[in-house]
SEKOLPA-286377 format. One record per residue (C-alpha): residue in three letters; x, z, y; chain. Coordinates in Angstrom, 2 decimals. Layout:
! residues N
("ALA"; (X; Z; Y); "A")
...
This chain:
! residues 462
("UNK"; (0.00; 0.00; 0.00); "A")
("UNK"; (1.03; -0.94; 3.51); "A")
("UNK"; (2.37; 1.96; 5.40); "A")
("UNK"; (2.93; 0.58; 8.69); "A")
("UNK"; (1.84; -2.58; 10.47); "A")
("UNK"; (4.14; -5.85; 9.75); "A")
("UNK"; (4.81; -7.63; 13.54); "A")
("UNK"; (6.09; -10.33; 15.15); "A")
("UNK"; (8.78; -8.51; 16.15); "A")
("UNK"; (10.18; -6.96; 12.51); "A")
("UNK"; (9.84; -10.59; 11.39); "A")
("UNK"; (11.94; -12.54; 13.86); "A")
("UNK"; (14.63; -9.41; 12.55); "A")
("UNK"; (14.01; -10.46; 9.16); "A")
("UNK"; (14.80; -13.80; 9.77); "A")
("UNK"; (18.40; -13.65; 11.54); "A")
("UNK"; (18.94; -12.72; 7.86); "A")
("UNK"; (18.68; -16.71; 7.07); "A")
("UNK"; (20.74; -17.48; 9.66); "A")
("UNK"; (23.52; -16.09; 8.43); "A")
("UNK"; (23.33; -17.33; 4.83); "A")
("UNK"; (22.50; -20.93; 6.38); "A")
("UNK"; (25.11; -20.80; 8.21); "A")
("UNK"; (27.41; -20.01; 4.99); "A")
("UNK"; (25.59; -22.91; 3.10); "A")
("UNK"; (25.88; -25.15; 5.72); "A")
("UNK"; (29.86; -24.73; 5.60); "A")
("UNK"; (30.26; -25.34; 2.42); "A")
("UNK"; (27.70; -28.52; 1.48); "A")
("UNK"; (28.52; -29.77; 4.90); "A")
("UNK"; (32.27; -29.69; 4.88); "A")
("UNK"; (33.68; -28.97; 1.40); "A")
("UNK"; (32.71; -32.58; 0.02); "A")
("UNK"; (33.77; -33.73; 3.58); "A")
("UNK"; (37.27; -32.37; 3.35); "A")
("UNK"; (38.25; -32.11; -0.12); "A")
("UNK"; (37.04; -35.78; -1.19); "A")
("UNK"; (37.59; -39.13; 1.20); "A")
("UNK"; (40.10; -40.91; 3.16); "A")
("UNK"; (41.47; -40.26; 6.32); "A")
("UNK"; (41.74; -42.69; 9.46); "A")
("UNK"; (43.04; -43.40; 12.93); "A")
("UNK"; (39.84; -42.08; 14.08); "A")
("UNK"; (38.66; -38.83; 11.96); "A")
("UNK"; (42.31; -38.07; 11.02); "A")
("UNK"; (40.89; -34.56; 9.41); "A")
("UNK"; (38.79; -36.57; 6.43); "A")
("UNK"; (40.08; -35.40; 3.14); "A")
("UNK"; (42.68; -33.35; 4.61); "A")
("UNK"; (42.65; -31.12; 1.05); "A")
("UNK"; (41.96; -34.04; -1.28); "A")
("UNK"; (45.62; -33.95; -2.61); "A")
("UNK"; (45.13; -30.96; -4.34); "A")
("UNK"; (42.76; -31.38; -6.49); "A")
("UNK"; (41.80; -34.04; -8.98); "A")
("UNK"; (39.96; -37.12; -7.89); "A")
("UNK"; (39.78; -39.21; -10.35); "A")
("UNK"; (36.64; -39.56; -13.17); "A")
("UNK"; (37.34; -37.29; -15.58); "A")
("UNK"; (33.40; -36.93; -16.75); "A")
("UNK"; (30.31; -39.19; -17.52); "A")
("UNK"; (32.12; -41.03; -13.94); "A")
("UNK"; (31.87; -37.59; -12.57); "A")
("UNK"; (34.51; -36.56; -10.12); "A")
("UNK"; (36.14; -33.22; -10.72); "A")
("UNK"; (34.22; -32.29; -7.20); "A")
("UNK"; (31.09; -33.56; -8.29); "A")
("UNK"; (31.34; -32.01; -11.93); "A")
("UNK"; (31.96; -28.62; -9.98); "A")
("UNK"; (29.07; -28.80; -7.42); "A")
("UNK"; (26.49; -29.82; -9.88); "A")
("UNK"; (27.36; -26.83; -12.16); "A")
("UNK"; (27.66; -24.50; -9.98); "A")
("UNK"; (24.02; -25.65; -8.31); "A")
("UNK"; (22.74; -25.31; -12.71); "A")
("UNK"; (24.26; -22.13; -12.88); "A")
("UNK"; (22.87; -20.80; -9.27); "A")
("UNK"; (19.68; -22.44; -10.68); "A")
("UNK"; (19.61; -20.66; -13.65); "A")
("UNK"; (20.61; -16.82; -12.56); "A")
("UNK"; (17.44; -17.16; -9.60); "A")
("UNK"; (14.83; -16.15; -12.31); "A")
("UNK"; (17.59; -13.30; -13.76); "A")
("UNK"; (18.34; -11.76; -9.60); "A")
("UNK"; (14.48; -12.50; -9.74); "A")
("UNK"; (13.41; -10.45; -12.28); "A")
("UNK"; (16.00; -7.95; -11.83); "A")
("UNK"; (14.47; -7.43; -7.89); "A")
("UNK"; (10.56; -7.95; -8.69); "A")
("UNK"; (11.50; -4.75; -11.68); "A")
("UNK"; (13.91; -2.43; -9.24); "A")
("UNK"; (13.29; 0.57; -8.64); "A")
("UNK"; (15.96; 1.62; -5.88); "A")
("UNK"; (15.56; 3.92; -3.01); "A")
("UNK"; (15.71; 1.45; -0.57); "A")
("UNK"; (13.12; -0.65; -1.83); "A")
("UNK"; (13.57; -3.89; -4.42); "A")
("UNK"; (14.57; -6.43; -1.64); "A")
("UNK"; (17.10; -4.77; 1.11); "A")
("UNK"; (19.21; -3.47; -1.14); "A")
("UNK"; (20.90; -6.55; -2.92); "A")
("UNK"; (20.95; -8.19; 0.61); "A")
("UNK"; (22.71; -5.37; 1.92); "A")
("UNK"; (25.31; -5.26; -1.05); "A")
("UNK"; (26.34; -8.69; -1.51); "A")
("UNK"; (26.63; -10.42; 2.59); "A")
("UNK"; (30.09; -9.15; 2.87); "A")
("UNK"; (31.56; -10.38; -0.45); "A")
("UNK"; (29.50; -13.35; 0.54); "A")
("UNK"; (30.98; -14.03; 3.38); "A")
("UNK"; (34.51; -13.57; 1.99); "A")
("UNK"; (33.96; -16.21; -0.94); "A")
("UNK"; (33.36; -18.47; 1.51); "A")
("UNK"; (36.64; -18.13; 3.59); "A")
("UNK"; (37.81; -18.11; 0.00); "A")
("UNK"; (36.78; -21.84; -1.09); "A")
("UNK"; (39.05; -22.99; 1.96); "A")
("UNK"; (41.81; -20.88; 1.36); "A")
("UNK"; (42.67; -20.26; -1.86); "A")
("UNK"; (42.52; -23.72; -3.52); "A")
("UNK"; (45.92; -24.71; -1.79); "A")
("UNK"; (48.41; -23.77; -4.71); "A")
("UNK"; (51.50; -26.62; -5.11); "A")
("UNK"; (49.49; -27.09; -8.86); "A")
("UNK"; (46.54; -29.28; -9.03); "A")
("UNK"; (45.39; -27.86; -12.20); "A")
("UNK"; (45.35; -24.52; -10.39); "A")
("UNK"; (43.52; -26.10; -7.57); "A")
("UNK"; (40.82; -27.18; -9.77); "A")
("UNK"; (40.38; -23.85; -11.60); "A")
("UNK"; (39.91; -22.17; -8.62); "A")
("UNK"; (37.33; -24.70; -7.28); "A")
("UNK"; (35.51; -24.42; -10.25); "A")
("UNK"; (35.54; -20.27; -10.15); "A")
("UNK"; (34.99; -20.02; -6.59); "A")
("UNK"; (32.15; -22.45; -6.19); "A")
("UNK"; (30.66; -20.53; -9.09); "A")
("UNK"; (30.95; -17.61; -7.57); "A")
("UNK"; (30.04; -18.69; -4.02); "A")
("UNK"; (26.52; -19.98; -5.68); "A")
("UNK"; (26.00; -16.57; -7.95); "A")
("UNK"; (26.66; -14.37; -4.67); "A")
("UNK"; (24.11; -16.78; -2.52); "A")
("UNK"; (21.53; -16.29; -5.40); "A")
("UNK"; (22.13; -12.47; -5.24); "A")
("UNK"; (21.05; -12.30; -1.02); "A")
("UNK"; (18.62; -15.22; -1.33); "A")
("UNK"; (16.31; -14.21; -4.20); "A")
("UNK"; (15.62; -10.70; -3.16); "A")
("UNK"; (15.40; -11.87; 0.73); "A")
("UNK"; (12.65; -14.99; -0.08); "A")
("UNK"; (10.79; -12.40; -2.12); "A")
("UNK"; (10.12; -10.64; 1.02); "A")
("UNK"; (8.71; -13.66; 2.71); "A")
("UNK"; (5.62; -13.36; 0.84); "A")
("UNK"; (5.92; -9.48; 0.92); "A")
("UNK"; (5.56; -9.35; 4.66); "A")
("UNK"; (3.45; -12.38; 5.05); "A")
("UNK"; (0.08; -10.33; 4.26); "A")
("UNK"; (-1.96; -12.40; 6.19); "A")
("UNK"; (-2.10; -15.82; 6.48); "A")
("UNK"; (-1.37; -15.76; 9.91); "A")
("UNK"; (2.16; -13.63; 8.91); "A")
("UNK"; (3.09; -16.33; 6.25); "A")
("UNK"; (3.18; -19.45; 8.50); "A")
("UNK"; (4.50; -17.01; 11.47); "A")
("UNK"; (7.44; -16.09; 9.28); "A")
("UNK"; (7.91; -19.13; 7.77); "A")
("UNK"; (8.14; -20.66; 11.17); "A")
("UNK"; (10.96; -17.70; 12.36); "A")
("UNK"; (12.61; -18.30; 9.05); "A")
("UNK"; (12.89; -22.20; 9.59); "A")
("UNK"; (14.27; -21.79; 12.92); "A")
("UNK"; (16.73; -19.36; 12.07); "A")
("UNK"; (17.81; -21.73; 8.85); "A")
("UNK"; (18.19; -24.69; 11.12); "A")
("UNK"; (20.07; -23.07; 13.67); "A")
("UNK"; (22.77; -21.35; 11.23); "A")
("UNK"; (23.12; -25.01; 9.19); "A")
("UNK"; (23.51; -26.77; 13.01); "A")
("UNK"; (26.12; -24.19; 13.74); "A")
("UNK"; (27.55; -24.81; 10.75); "A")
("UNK"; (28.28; -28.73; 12.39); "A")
("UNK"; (30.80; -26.99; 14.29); "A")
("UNK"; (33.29; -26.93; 12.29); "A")
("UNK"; (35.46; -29.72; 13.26); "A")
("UNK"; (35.00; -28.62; 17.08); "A")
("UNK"; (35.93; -25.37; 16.11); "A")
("UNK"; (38.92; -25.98; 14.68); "A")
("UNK"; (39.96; -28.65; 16.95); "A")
("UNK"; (40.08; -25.73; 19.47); "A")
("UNK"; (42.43; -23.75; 17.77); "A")
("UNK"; (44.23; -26.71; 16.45); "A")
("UNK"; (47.55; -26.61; 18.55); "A")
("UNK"; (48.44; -22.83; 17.91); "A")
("UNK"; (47.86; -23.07; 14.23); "A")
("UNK"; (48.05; -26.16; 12.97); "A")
("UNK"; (45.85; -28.65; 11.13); "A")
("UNK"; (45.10; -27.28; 7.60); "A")
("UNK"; (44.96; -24.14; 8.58); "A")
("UNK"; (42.80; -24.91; 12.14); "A")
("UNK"; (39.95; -25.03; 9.54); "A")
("UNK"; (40.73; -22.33; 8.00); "A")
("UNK"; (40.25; -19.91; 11.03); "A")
("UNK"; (37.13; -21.60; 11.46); "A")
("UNK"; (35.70; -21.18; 8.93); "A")
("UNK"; (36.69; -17.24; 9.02); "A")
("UNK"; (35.47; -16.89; 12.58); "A")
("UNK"; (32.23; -18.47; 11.35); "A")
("UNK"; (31.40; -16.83; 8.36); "A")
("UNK"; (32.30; -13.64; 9.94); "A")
("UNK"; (29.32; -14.64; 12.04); "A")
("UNK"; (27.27; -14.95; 9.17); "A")
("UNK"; (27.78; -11.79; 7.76); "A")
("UNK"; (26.89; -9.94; 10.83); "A")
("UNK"; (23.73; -12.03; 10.49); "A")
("UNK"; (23.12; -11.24; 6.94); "A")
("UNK"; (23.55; -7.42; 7.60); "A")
("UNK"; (21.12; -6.71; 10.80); "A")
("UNK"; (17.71; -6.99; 8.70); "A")
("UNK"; (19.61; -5.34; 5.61); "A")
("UNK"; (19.92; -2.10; 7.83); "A")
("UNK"; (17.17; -2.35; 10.55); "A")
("UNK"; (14.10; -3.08; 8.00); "A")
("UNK"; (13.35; 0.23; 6.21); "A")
("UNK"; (11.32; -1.90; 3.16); "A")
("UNK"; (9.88; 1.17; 1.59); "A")
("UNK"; (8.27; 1.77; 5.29); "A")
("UNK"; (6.40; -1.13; 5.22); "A")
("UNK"; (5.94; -1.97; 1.90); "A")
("UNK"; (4.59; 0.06; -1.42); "A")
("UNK"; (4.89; -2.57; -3.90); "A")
("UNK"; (5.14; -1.44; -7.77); "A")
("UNK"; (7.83; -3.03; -9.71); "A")
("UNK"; (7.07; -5.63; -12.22); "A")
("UNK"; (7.34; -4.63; -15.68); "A")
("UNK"; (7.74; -8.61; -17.17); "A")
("UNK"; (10.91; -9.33; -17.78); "A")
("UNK"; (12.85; -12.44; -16.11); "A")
("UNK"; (12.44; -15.18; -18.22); "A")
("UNK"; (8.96; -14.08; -19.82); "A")
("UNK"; (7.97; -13.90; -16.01); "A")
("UNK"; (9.46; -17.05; -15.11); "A")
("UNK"; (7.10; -18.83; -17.96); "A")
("UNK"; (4.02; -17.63; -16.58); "A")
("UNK"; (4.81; -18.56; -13.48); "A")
("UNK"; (5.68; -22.17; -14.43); "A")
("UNK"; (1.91; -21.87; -16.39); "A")
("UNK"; (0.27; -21.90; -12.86); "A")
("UNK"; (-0.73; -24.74; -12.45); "A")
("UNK"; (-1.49; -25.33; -8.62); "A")
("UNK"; (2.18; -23.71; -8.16); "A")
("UNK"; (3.50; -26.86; -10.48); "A")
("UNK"; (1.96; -29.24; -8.21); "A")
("UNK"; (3.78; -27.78; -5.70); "A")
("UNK"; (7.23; -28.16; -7.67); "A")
("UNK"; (6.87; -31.63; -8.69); "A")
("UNK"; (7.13; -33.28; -5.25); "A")
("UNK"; (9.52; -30.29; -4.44); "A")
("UNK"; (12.66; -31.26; -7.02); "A")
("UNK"; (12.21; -34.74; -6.13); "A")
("UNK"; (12.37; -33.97; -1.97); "A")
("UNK"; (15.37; -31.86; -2.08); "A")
("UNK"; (16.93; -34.50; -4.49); "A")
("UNK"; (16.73; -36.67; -1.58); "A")
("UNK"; (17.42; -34.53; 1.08); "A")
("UNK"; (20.82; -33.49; -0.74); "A")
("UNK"; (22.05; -36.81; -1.19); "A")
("UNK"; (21.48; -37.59; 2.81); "A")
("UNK"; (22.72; -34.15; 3.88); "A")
("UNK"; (26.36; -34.17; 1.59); "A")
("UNK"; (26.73; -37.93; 3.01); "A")
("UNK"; (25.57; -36.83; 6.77); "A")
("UNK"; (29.18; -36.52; 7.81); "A")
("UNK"; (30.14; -39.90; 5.78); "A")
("UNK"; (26.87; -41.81; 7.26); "A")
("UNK"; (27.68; -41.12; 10.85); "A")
("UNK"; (31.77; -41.66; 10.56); "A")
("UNK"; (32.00; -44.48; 8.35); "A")
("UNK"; (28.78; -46.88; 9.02); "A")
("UNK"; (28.12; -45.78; 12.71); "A")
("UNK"; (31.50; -45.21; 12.62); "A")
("UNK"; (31.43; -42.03; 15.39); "A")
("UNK"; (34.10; -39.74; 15.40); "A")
("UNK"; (33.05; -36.51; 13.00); "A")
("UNK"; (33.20; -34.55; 16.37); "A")
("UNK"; (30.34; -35.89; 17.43); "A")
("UNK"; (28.60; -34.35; 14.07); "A")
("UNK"; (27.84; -31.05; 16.21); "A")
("UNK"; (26.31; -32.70; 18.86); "A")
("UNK"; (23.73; -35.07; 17.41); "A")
("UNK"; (23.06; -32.12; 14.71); "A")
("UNK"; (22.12; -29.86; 17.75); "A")
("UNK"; (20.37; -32.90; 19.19); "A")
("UNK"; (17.95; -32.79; 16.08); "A")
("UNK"; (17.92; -29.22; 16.13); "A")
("UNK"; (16.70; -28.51; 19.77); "A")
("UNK"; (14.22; -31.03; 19.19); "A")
("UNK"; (12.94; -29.93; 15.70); "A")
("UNK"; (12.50; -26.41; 17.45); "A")
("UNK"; (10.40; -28.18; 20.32); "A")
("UNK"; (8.26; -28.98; 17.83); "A")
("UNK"; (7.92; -25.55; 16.10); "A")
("UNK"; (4.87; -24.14; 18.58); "A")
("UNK"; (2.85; -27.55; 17.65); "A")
("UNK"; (3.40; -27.39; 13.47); "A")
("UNK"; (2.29; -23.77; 14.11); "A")
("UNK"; (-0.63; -24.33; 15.60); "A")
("UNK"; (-1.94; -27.59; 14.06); "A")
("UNK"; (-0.68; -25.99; 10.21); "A")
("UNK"; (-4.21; -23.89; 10.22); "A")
("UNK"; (-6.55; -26.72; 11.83); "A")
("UNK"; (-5.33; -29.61; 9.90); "A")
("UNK"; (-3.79; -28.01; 6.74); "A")
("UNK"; (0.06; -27.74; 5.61); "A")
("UNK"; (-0.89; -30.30; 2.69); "A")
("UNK"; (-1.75; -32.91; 5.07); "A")
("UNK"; (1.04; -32.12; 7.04); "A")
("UNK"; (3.57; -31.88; 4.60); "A")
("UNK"; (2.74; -35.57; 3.39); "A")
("UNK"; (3.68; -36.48; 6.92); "A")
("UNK"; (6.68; -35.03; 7.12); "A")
("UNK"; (8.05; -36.33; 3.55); "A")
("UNK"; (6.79; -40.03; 4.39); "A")
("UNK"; (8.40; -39.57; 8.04); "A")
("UNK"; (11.75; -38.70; 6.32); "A")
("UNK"; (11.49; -41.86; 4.28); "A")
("UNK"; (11.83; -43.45; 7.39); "A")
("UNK"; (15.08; -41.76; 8.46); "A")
("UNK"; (16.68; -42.77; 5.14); "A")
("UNK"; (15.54; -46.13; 5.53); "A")
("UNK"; (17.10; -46.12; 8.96); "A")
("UNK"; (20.43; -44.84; 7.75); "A")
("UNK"; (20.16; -47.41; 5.05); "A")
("UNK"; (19.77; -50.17; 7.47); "A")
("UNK"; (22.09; -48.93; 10.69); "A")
("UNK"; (24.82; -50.71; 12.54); "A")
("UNK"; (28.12; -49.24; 13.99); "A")
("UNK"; (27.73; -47.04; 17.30); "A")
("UNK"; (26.75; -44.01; 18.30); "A")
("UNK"; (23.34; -44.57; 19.34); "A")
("UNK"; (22.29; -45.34; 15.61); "A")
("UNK"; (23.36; -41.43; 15.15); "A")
("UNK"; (20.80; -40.43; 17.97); "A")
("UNK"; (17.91; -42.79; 16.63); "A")
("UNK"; (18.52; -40.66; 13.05); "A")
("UNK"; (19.17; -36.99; 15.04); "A")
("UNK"; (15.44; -37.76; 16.82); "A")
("UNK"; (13.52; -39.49; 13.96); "A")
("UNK"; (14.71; -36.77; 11.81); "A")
("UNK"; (13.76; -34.03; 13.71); "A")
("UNK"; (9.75; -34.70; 13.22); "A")
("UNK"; (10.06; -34.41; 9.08); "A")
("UNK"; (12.57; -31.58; 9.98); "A")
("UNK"; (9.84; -29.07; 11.84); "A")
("UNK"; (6.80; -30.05; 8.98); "A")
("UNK"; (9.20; -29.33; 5.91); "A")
("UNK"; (11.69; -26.60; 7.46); "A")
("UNK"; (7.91; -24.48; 7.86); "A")
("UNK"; (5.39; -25.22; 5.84); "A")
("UNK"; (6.88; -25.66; 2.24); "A")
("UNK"; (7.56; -21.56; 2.04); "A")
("UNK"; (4.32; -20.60; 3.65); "A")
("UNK"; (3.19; -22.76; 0.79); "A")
("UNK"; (4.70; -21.10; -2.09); "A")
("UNK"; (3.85; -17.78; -0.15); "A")
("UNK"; (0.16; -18.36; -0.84); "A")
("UNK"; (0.29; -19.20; -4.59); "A")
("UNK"; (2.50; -16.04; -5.14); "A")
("UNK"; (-0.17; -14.15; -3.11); "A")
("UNK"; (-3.28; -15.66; -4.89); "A")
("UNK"; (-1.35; -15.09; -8.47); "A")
("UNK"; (-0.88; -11.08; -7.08); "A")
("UNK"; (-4.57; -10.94; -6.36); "A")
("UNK"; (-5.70; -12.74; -9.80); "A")
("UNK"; (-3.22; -10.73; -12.15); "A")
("UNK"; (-2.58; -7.39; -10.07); "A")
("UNK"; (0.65; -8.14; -10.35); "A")
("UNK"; (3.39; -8.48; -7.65); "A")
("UNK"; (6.32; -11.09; -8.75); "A")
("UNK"; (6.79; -13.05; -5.18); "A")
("UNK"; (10.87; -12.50; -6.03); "A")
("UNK"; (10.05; -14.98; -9.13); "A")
("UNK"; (7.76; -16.91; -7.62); "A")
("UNK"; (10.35; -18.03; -5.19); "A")
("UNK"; (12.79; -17.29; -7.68); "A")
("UNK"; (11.03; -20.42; -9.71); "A")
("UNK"; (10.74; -22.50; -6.70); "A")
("UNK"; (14.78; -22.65; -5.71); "A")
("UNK"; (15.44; -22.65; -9.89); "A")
("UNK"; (13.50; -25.99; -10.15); "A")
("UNK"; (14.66; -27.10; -6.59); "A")
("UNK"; (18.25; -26.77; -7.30); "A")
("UNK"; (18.06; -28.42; -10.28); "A")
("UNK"; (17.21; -31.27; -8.23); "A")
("UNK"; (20.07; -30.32; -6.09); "A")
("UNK"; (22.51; -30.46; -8.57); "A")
("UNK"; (21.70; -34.20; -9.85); "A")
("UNK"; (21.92; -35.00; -6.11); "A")
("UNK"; (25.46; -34.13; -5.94); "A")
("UNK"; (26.47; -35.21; -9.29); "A")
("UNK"; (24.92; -38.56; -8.24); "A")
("UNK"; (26.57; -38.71; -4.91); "A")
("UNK"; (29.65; -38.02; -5.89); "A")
("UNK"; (29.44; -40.80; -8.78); "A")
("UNK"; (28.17; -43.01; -6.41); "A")
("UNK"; (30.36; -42.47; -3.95); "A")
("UNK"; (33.78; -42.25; -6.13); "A")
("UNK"; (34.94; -45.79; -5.25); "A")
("UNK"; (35.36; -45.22; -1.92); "A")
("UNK"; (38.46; -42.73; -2.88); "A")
("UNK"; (39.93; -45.18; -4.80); "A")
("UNK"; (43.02; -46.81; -3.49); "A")
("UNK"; (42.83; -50.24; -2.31); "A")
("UNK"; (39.22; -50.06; -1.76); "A")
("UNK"; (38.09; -52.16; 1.72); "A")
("UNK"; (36.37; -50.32; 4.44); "A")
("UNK"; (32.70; -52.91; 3.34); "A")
("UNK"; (32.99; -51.64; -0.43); "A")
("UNK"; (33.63; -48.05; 0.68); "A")
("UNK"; (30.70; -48.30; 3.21); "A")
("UNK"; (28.23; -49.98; 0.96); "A")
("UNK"; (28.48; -46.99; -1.46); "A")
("UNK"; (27.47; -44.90; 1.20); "A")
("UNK"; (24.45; -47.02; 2.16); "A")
("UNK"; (23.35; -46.93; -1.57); "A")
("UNK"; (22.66; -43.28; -1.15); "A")
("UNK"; (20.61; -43.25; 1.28); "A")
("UNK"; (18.29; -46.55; -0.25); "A")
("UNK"; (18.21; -43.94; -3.18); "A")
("UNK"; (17.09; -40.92; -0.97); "A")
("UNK"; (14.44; -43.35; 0.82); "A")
("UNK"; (12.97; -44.08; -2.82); "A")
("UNK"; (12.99; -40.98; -4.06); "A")
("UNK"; (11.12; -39.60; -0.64); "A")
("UNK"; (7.87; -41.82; -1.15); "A")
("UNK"; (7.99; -40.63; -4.66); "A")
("UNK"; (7.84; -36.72; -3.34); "A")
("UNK"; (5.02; -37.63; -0.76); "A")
("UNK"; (2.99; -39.54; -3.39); "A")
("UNK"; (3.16; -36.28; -5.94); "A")
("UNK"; (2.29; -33.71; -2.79); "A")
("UNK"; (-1.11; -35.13; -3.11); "A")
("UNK"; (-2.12; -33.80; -6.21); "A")
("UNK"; (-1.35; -30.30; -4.37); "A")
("UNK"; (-5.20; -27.87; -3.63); "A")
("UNK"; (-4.20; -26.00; -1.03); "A")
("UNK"; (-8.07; -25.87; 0.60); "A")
("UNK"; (-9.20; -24.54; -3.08); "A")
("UNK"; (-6.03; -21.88; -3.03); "A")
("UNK"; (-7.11; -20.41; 0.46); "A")
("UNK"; (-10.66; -20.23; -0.99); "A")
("UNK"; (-9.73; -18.02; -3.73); "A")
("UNK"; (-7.55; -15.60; -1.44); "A")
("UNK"; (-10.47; -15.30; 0.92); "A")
("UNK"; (-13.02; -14.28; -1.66); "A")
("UNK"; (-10.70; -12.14; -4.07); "A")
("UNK"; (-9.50; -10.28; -0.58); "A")
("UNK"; (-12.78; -9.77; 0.25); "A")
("UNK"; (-13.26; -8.49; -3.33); "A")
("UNK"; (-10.58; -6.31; -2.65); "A")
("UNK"; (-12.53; -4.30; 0.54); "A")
């Protein structure tokens, strides 16, 4: 039972919490393929300035060492969601089953980040690559550990409708303004550049960053008292048996379908962002930050409207927007020119699909865990979200498996500047495709007959 009231206020806390892991994320899906993979030239000298240490040859299925190591570490973060899940929706600690993990785990979080541009610098390749492969697994596990427990609680304090799309629209802001930070990077360490040198000029940024993050990560752990506001029991399913039944719901699989196949997409355009905008619009990967914050401020613009019109004209109608509207920027990316204005046609284009589907998907999920709590009398938003990130990052995972594969021939020596940029422009044809497919499966989605249910069983409930 509630024991004091949820408000605007303890929410926009709450979600400063995102920014900081977004912000982490961001660094590492943003940059780590960026500068451990790819050629350098005249003009974005810093491009692969680690890819001699590790292996980049095939060594897999024509899987890269890089893309063999993101893909299982996004299985194996996929896989121990519903285990942190389960684990959280069953705890029992003093501090309530959320706050605790978060407030554990953002400092080793943080580190392992610094980490996965420090340490894999040895003179031995082989040792490179083990230590790739152990931090990136570790760097995923550690992300699962603050993100499971922390989504949980956006259904947890959403307890009215209004609260779910308020948070969800807090949470997307914050997310979007940690992974446009995140674009920094370069102009970071192009600051600190003279007094420290190349290499290690990203290093420092990414430490000054992520230290960032961690303060982030740490304000809602210590300024939300959970068991204050919230009295839920603990779950007594266990993690996997609770990650069937939530699977069995069927309006929640409806949901996941077009889910996998949207993030799919929106992996393969985000890893090849950097490569999109520096090798076909070939702009210099300093301008990253900028047309990234151009899409940002303008996504946010747009945060007061999705708000409002989410309620009138539903998130299911909306959603469908959004995915068909990002069709269009992958189809744009597909078919751009050199120059820098192509970059700003994708930064504002983007930032329509960018407000819809940085909002509504969570508020979405949000009501399915909270119609499942009122049918069964059972709490288990950790694993409902839990289920949502374990099918999502499956998707994930095959995204940058597939970019990487796709992608490999542009490493290879000899390869022309047209070859190298056609393999780019494949992805995002592939994204494009796979978008429709998403915005064609949201339909079978009953979010009227969902919000029906709620209504009557809560007014069962009084």
């Amino acid at each position: 039972m509630q024991k004091k009231p949820i408000t605007n206020k303890l929410l926009w806390i709450f979600a400063v919490g995102q920014f900081g892991w977004s912000l982490l994320a961001g660094i590492v899906s943003n940059w780590m393929v960026y500068y451990y993979t790819g050629t350098p030239n005249e003009q974005n000298p810093m491009t692969g300035i680690f890819a001699s240490g590790i292996t980049q040859d095939h060594i897999f299925l024509k899987l890269t060492l890089f893309g063999l190591v993101l893909a299982v570490g996004r299985i194996f973060d996929a896989i121990t969601d519903p285990l942190i899940a389960g684990w959280s929706d069953r705890a029992k600690f003093k501090g309530g089953r959320r706050i605790p993990f978060m407030k554990a785990i953002a400092i080793p979080f943080a580190l392992l980040t610094i980490g996965l541009f420090t340490l894999p610098q040895t003179a031995s390749i082989a040792v490179n690559d083990t230590v790739v492969f152990v931090l990136m697994i570790s760097f995923y596990l550690f992300m699962t550990i603050y993100c499971t427990p922390y989504n949980a609680l956006i259904a947890e304090l959403g307890d009215t409708q209004e609260h779910r799309i308020n948070v969800s629209t807090y949470i997307s802001f914050t997310y979007i303004a940690g992974l446009s930070i995140s674009y920094m990077l370069p102009n970071v360490a192009g600051m600190i550049q003279g007094a420290v040198g190349a290499e290690n000029s990203i290093r420092f940024a990414v430490a000054i960053m992520s230290t960032i993050a961690c303060i982030a990560m740490l304000i809602p752990s210590f300024y939300i008292k959970e068991r204050d506001y919230l009295d839920a029991k603990p779950s007594e399913t266990k993690a996997f048996a609770s990650l069937l039944k939530t699977f069995q719901n069927g309006m929640f699989r409806r949901f996941v379908y077009s889910d996998v196949i949207y993030f799919f997409a929106l992996t393969l355009f985000q890893t090849g962002l950097a490569f999109y905008e520096t090798k076909l619009m070939k702009i210099e990967d300093t301008w990253t930050f900028v047309l990234t914050a151009t899409m940002t401020f303008l996504s946010v613009c747009q945060y007061p409207i999705v708000n409002k019109l989410a309620p009138k004209l539903g998130k299911k109608k909306m959603i469908i927007t959004g995915f068909f509207a990002y069709s269009a920027v992958f189809l744009i990316t597909f078919l751009c020119g050199e120059g820098l204005v192509w970059g700003f046609i994708v930064a504002v284009c983007a930032s329509v699909p960018m407000a819809i589907l940085g909002i509504l998907p969570q508020a979405c999920v949000a009501d399915v865990a909270e119609l499942s709590r009122l049918e069964t009398g059972e709490d288990r938003s950790g694993m409902f979200f839990a289920a949502r990130t374990f099918a999502f990052k499956m998707g994930q995972a095959i995204a940058l498996a597939v970019f990487t594969s796709m992608t490999a021939i542009a490493n290879v020596p000899g390869t022309t500047e047209a070859v190298a940029a056609a393999a780019y422009r494949r992805t995002a044809l592939v994204a494009f495709i796979c978008c429709v497919i998403g915005a064609c499966l949201f339909f079978l989605f009953k979010e009227k007959e969902i919000l029906a249910k709620i209504e009557k069983l809560k007014g069962e409930e009084k």
